[in-house]
N, C-alpha and C positions, 0 to 999 in steps of 0.2 A: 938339885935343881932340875924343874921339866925342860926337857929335849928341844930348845928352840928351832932347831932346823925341820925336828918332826912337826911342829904345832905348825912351822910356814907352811907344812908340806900338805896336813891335816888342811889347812884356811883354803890352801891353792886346789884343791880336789874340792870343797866344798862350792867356790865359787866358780867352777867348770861346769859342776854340776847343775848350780844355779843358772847359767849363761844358755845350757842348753836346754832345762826348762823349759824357762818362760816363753821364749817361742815356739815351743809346741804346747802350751796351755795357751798361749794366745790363738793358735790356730786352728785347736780344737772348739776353744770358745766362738772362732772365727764360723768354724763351720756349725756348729751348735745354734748362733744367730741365723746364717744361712737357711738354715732346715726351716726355724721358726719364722721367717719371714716368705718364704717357699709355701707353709701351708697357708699363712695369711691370704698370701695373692692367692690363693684358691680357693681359701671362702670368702674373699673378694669377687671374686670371677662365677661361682657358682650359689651365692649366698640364695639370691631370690630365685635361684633354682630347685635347692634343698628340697621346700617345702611342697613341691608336685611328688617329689620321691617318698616322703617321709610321710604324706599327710592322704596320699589316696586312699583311703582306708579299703577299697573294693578290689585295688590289688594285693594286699600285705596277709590276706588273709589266706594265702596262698604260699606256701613257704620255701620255692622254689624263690618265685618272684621275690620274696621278700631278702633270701640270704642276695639274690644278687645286688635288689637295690643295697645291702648294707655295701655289697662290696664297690658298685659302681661309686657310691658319697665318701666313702674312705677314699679310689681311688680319686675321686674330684677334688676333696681338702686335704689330702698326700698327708695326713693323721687319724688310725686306729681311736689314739684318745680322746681327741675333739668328736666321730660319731659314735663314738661307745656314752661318753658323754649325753650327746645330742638326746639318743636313746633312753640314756634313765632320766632324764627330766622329763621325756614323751611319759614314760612310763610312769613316774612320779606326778604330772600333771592328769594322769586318766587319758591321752589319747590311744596311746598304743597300751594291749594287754602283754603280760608278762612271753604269754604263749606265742604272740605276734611278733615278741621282740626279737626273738634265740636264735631265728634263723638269721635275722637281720646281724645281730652280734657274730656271727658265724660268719658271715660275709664282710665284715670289719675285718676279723683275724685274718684273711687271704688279703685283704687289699692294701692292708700297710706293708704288703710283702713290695710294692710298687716300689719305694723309694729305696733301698738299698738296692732292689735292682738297677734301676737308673743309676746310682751312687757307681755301679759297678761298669755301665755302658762309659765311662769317663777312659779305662783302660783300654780299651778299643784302640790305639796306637801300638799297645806292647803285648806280641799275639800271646807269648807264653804268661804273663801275667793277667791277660785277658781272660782267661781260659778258666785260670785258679779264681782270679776275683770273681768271676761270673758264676761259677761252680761253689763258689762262698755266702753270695749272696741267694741263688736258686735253693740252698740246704732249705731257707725258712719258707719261699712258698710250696715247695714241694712238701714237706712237716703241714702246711697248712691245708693243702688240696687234698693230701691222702686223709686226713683228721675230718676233712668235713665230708669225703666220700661213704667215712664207715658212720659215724654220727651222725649224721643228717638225717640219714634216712630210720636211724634206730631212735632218732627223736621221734620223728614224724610217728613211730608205729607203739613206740613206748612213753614218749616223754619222760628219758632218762633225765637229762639235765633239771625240765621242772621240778622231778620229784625228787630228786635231791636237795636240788638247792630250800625248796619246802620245807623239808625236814629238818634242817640246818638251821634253819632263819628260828625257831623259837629257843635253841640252844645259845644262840648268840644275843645275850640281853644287852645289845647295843641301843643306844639312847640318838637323834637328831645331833648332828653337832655342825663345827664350821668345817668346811674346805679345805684340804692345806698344801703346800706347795712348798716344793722345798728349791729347783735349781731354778724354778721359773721365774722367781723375782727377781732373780744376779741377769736374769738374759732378758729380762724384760727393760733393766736397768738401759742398755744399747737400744732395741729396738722401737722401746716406746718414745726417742725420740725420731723417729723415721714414721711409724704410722702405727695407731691404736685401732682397733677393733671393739665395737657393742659388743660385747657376748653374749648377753642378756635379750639385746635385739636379733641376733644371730637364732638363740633358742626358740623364741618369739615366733619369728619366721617359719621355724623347721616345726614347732607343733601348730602352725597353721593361722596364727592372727593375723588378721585382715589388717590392723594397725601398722604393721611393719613390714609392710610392701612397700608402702612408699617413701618409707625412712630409708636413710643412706646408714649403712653396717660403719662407716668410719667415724669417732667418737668424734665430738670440738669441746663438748663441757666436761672435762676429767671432774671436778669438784661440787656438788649441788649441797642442798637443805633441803628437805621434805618439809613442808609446810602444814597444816590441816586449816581448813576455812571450812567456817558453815554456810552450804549456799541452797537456791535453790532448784531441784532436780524433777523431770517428770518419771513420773510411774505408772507401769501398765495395769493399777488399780489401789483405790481405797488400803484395801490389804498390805498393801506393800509402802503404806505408809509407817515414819518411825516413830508417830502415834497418833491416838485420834484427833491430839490438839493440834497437831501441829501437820493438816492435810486438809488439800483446797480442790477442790473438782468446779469445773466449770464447761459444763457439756460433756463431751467425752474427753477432757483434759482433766488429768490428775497429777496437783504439785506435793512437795511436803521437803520440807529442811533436812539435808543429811551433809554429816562431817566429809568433805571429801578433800584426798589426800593428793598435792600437785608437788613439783619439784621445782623450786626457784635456783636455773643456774648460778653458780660464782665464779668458779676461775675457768679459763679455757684451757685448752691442751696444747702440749709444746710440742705436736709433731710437725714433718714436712706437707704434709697434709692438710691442714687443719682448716684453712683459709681456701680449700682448692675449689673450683665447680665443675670438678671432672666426676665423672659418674664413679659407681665403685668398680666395674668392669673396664672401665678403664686404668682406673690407677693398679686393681690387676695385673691388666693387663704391662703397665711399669714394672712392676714388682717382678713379675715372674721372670723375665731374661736377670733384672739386677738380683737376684736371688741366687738365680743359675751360676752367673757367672763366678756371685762370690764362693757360691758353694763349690766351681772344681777349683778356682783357684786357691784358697783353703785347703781343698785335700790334696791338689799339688804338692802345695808350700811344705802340705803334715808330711806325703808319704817322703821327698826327700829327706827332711831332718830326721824322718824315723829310720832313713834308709842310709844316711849320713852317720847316725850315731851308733845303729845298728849293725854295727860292721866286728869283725875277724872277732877275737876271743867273747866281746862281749855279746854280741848276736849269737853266737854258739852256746854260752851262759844262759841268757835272756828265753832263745829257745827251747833246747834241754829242760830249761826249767816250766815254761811254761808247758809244753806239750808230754812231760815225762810224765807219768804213771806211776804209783806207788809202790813200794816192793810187795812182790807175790806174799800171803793171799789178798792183800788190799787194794790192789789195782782199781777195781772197780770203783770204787769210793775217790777216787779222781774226778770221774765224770759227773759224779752227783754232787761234787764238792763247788765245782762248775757250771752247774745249772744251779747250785743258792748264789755264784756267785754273778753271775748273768740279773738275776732275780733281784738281788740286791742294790745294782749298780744302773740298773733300769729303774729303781723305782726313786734311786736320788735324783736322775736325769728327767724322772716323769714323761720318757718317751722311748718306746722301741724300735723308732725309727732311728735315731741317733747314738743308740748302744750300739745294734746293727750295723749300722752302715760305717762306723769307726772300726768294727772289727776287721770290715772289707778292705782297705787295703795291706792288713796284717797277713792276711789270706792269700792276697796278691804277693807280695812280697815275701809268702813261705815262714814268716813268723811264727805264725798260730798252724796247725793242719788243720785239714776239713774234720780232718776228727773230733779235735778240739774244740772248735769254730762250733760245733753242728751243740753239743749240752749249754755251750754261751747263748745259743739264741734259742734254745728250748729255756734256758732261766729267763731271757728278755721276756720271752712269750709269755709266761708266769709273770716277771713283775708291771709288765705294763696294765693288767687288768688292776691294778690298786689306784688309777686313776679314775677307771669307775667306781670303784668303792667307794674313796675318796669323796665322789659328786653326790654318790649315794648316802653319803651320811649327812650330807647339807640338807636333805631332802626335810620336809614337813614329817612330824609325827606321826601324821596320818596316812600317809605312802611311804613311811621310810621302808617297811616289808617289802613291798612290793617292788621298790629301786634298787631296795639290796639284795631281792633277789633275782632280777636279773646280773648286778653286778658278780653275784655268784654263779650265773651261770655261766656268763665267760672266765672267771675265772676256773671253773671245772670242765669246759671246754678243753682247755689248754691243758689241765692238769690230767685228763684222761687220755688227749693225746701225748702227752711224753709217756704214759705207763702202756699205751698199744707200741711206741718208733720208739724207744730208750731201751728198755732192762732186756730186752733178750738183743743180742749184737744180728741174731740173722734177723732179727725185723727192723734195723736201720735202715728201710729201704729209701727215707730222704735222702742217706748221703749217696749210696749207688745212684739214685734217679740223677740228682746234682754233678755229679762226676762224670756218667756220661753224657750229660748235658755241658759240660765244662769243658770234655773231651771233644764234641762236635762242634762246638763254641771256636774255639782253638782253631778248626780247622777250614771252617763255612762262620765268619767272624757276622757279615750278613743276619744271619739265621738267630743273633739275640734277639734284632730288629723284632723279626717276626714274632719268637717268644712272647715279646715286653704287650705288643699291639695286640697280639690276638689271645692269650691269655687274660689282658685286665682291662681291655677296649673290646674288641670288634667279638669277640667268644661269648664275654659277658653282656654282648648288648642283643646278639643273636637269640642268645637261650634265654634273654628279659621277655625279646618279642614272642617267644615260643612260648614262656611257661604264662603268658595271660589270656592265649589262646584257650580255644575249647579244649577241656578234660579230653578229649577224645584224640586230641591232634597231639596233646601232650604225652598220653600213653603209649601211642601206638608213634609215636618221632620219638620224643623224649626220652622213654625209658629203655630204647638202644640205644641209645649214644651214651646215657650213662654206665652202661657195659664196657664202650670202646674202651677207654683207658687198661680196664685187665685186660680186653681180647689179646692189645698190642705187646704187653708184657708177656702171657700167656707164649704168644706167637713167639718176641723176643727170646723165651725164655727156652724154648724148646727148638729152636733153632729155624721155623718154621715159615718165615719170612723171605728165605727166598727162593720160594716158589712164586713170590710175586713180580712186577716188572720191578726192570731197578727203578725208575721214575717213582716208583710207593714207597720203595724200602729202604733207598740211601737218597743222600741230597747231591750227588756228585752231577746228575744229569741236570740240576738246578743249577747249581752253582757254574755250571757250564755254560747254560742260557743268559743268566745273569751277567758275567764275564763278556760273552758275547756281545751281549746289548751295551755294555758299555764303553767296549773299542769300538762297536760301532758308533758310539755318540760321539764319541772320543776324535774320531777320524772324521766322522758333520765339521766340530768343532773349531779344527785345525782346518781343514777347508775353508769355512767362514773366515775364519783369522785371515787366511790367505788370499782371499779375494777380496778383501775388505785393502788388505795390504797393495795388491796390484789395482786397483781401482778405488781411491777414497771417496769418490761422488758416486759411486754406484751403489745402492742399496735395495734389498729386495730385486736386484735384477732390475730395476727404470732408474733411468742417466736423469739426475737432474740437471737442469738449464744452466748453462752459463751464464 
């Protein structure tokens, strides 16, 4: 007879296990919607803006200009995959050339580095967990800023990526197909009762049709029928009649009968939305604090129960295991076991913003090391490009080439940077950059502020206004400062920094000034309190009347 006591024992560990679960897949899920309603409200908020960024054609041929605009529209709709997207149907419709595209897609991969940094500004309460999450989240755009400092410019001189991905594209006897989607429709399940997006109008937009300026981006008819009616149309000649029986000219008017194809709505849409006459900038503008809020309350909720259940033998288990190394000589083969499995696990999520930013407080909380951490989001970086491929293969027969190869070029983007920052350990310079960045973090907490703003706002909007300037302002400004960043390392590296003031070379004389100004506000503040307290009619110093 089997071991009844063992089988309760075996149910009782099963349903522990079950109980603590579910709410953390509820809360992952929680923040997973979070994210996806996060980038909504910002192609909400930036929808009919897109299309001045994506459609100038007179800047983009400029490739400067152009990798920034990719990265400013990523940082605007806080998703890599939504303007990588955007990009192969530019490309697949003939607005943008394949060549015009790469730098733009280059500017994608830095700017989705946006939201797990933010994800990481949440720990800002807990200095030493601050330090690490931040230092967790900077691994991926530092992997992205060194990637597009040495590619970029060996694009512009070689067009390495075109001419690979060229070569490729007739090896691959891929056919037109549909789109596919694999976690999007479980998360779509929640949020498409809160509020739907055109995507189609969204595209519309972004390659420039005049028709969908003054359409609103939020859906009200989910269900239609495509109709066909014969009616009649004008035509800019005889010629362009659909034959000669059937075309009528009367002065300079020319009619003639053609099948034209309209869409008769049916059902409406169940979101909160649907009924609204607020503009989309406004409900945006809703969205984005309820987005916010739900997303740190969600990673609250996670990192305790992870930090709850993550505790004495089994978080030393859990650890050990995930950060151990393989016995000597296969060590190595850990890291790359890691980046398919990054790769993999991005491409069921269909988003590298949300593999990312889930690893962040693992990071924070010393679960994973940065070591670890650093091959996980080198695979994200790999599987999130299969979302363009993905679009690319929806594409028409007649641009599938051309969609799929730019799809392939961010994918070999990425895949050239993990083979310059992976296989030799002394050119992991993302995770040193990130560390001491994690380690300054920690101690000048302030100074993320600065990072987040002037990295993927105020930097990138400076060198947008610089690089459409004159060829002449751009070589002789431009191409020193793209030096700076080695000088500084250069300098770092050999010890050579201080010979400069401390004001250049540490932040201590800052962080000083900062402190200052804020006991002095500090001390305004309390004053006001306290004169408000000994005189309640007195304000701004005049007594009002009795």
């Amino acid at each position: 007879m089997p071991d009844i006591s063992l089988t309760k024992r075996r149910i009782l560990i099963l349903v522990k296990v079950f109980i603590k679960t579910v709410p953390l897949l509820l809360c992952f899920f929680c923040f997973i919607c979070s994210l996806d309603l996060l980038s909504t409200a910002f192609e909400l908020l930036g929808g009919k803006l897109i299309r001045h960024f994506f459609y100038d054609g007179s800047i983009l041929y400029n490739p400067v200009a152009a990798f920034l605009v990719g990265l400013l529209v990523t940082v605007a709709v806080q998703s890599s995959s939504v303007s990588t997207s955007i990009l192969v149907s530019l490309v697949s419709s003939s607005v943008l050339t394949v060549e015009t595209a790469i730098p733009m897609v280059m500017g994608a991969n830095v700017g989705t580095a946006i939201t797990n940094t933010l994800v990481a500004l949440m720990y800002a309460g807990v200095r030493d967990e601050f330090g690490r999450a931040f230092a967790g989240a900077t691994v991926h755009g530092m992997f992205n800023w060194l990637t597009v400092l040495v590619l970029m410019p060996l694009e512009v001189i070689t067009g390495l990526l075109f001419s690979v991905s060229k070569k490729v594209i007739p090896s691959l006897k891929i056919k037109s197909g549909e789109d596919i989607m694999l976690l999007k429709p479980i998360i779509d399940l929640f949020t498409n009762y809160i509020i739907q997006v055109d995507d189609e109008l969204f595209n519309q937009i972004a390659s420039g049709h005049s028709k969908g300026e003054n359409k609103s981006l939020i859906m009200i008819w989910c269900k239609y029928l495509k109709k066909v009616t014969l009616k009649n149309v004008t035509v800019p000649s005889p010629e362009n009649c659909t034959s000669p029986t059937l075309c009528w000219t009367t002065g300079d008017m020319t009619w003639t009968l053609m099948n034209i194809t309209y869409k008769e709505n049916v059902t409406k849409c169940k979101h909160l939305f649907v009924n609204t006459n607020y503009s989309d900038a406004t409900v945006g503008f809703i969205l984005l604090p309820v987005s916010l809020v739900s997303m740190g309350a969600s990673l609250i909720f996670l990192v305790k129960l992870l930090t709850s259940d993550l505790q004495g033998p089994v978080a030393e288990l859990i650890v050990k295991g995930i950060n151990k190394d393989f016995p000597f000589p296969f060590g190595w083969v850990s890291g790359y076991l890691a980046i398919i499995f990054g790769a993999v696990m991005t491409f069921v999520v269909q988003s590298s913003s949300v593999f990312t930013s889930t690893i962040i407080p693992l990071v924070g909380t010393e679960v994973i090391s940065l070591e670890r951490a650093y091959p996980l989001i080198l695979g994200s970086n790999i599987g999130t490009t299969t979302t363009a491929i993905l679009a690319a293969l929806a594409s028409p027969a007649s641009t599938l080439q051309d969609s799929l190869q730019i799809a392939l070029c961010h994918l070999f983007f990425n895949i050239f940077g993990v083979l310059l920052w992976y296989p030799i350990p002394f050119l992991r310079l993302p995770i040193y950059f990130a560390e001491s960045l994690g380690e300054t973090i920690t101690t000048y907490r302030w100074f993320a502020i600065v990072y987040v703003v002037f990295c993927f706002l105020v930097g990138p909007i400076l060198a947008f206004c610089l690089s459409i300037a004159r060829r002449s302002v751009l070589l002789y400004v431009g191409l020193p400062l793209y030096f700076v960043p080695f000088l500084i390392v250069y300098l770092h590296t050999f010890n050579v920094l201080k010979l400069f003031p401390l004001w250049i070379r540490d932040l201590k004389p800052w962080d000083d000034l900062i402190t200052s100004i804020m006991i002095q506000c500090q001390h305004c503040k309390n004053n006001l309190k306290r004169r408000k307290k000994s005189n309640p009619n007195n304000i701004e110093g005049k007594t009002l009347p009795q």
